[in-house]
C-alpha positions in Angstrom: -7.9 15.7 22.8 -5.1 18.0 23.1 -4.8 21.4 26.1 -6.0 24.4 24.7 -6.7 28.2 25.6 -10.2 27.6 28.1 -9.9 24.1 28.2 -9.3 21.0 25.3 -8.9 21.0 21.9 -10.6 18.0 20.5 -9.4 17.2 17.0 -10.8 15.1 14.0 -9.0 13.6 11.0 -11.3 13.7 7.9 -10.3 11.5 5.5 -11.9 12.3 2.6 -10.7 16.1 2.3 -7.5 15.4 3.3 -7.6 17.5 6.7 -7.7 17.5 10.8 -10.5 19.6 12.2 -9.5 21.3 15.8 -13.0 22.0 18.0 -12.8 24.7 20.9 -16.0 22.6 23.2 -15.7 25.5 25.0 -16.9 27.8 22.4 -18.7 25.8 19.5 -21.0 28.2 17.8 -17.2 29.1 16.9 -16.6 27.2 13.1 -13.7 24.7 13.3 -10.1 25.2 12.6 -9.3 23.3 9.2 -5.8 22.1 8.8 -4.6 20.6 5.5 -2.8 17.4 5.6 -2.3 15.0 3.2 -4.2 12.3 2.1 -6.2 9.7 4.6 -5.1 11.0 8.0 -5.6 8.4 10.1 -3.8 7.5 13.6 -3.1 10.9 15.7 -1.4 11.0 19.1 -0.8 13.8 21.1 2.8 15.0 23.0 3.0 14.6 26.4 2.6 19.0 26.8 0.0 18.9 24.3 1.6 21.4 22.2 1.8 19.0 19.3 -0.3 16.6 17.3 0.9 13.6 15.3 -1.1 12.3 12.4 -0.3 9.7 10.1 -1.1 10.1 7.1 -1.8 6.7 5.1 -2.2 7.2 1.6 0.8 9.9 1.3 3.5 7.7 3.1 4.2 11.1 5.6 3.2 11.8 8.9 1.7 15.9 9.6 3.3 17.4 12.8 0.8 20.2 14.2 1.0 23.0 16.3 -2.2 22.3 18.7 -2.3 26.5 19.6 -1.7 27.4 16.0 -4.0 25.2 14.4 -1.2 24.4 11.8 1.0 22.0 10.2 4.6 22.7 11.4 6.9 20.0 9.3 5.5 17.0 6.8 7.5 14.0 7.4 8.2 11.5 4.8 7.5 7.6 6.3 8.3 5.4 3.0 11.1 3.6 2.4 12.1 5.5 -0.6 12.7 9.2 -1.8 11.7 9.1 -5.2 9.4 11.3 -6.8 5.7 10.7 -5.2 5.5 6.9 -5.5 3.6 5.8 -2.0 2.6 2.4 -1.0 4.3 1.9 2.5 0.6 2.8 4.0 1.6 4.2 7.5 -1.2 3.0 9.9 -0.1 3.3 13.7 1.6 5.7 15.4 3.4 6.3 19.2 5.7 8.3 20.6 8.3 7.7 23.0 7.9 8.6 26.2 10.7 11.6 26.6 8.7 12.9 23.6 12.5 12.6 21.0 11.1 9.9 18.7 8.5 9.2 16.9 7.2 5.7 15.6 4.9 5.3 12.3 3.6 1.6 11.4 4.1 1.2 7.6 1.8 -1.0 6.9 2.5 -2.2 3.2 6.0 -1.8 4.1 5.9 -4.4 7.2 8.1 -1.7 8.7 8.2 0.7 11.4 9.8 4.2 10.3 12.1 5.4 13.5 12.0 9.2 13.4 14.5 11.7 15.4 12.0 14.4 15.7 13.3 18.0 15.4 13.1 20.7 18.2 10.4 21.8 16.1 8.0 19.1 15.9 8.6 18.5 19.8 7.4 21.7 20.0 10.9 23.5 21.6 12.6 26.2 21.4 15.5 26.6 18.8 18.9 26.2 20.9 21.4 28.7 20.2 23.6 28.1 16.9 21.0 25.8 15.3 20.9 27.3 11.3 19.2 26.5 9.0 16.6 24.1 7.5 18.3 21.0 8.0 18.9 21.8 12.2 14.8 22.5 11.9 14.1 19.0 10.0 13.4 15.4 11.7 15.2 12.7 10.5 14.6 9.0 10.1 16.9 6.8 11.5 16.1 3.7 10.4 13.7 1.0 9.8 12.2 -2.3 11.6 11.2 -5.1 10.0 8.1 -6.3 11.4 5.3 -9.2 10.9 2.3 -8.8 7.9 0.7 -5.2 8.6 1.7 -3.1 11.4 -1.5 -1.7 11.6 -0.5 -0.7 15.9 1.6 0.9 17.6 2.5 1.5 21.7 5.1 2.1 23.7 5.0 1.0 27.3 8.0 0.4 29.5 10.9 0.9 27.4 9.3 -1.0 24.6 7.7 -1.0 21.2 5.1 -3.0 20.8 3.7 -3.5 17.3 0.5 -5.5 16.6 0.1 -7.1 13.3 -3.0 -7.6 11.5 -2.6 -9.8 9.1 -0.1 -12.1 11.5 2.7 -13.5 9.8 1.6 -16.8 7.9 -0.1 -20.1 8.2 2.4 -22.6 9.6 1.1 -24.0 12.8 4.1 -23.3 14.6 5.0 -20.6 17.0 8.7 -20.6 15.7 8.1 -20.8 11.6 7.0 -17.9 10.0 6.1 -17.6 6.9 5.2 -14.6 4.2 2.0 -15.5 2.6 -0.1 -13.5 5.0 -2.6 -15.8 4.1 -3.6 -16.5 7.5 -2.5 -15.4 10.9 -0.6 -18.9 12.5 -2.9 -21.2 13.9 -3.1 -21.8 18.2 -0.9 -24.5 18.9 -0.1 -26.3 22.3 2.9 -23.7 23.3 0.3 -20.6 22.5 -3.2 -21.7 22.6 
């Protein structure tokens, strides 16, 4: 649910075409806005203005920037951990956005990363300061990577911190200080975290 003209915007991702619905529930015998995204949008999160949407877009390793008033996508930015050609697989989940509105954070599933993006005047929805040119000025930017347990699949950020939930947990040992890879189970309650 995002600010709109009369009221709220209410917006939907549909998976299978690949596209965000926006509803005016002020004026439904109105049709929906359709905005193409890329495949399986999944997590969205609104800026704090409500001027932009965020939406994750799973199976296309990218996330979709909207503009909330425009009903359109305003940048497309790539989550994976590599540049080459279309090759996907880091599955972006979870999303959140930090709480001056600069960054943006996309749980890469596959990847047991999360993408750090610098988000562009654009995608935060500002005005373009004098002496910004060209496309690159306009562009976000990832900054980097963190490694995290077996599937970020969740995202928050609450008091200065990230906070990533896992869902596969990070191993089997029955220790709260081994980890291990296997992702077979998630580690087992122990005396220190029962």
């Amino acid at each position: 649910v995002a600010p709109g003209a009369d009221g709220h915007y209410v917006f939907v991702s549909l998976w299978a075409t690949a596209e965000v619905v926006r509803v005016d529930p002020q004026h439904l015998s109105q049709p929906p806005v359709r905005i193409n995204v890329a495949r399986h949008p999944t997590a969205m999160v609104v800026s704090r203005d409500g001027s932009r949407l965020y939406v994750v877009n799973s199976n296309a390793d990218a996330v979709s920037v909207i503009g909330t008033a425009a009903g359109q996508e305003v940048e497309r930015i790539h989550t994976g951990l590599v540049e080459v050609g279309n090759l996907v697989g880091a599955s972006p989940e979870g999303l959140a956005l930090s709480s001056d509105g600069a960054r943006l954070y996309a749980a890469n599933a596959q990847a047991a990363t999360v993408v750090v993006i610098e988000l562009s005047r654009l995608a935060r929805g500002l005005p373009e300061e004098n002496g910004a040119e060209g496309e690159e000025a306009r562009r976000s930017e990832v900054i980097g990577f963190i490694p995290t347990g077996l599937y970020p699949s969740a995202l928050a950020v609450a008091n200065g911190r990230l906070l990533v939930a896992n869902g596969k947990g990070t191993g089997f040992e029955n220790s709260s200080q081994v980890v291990s890879d296997t992702g077979v189970y998630p580690n087992a309650p122990n005396e220190r975290f029962p």
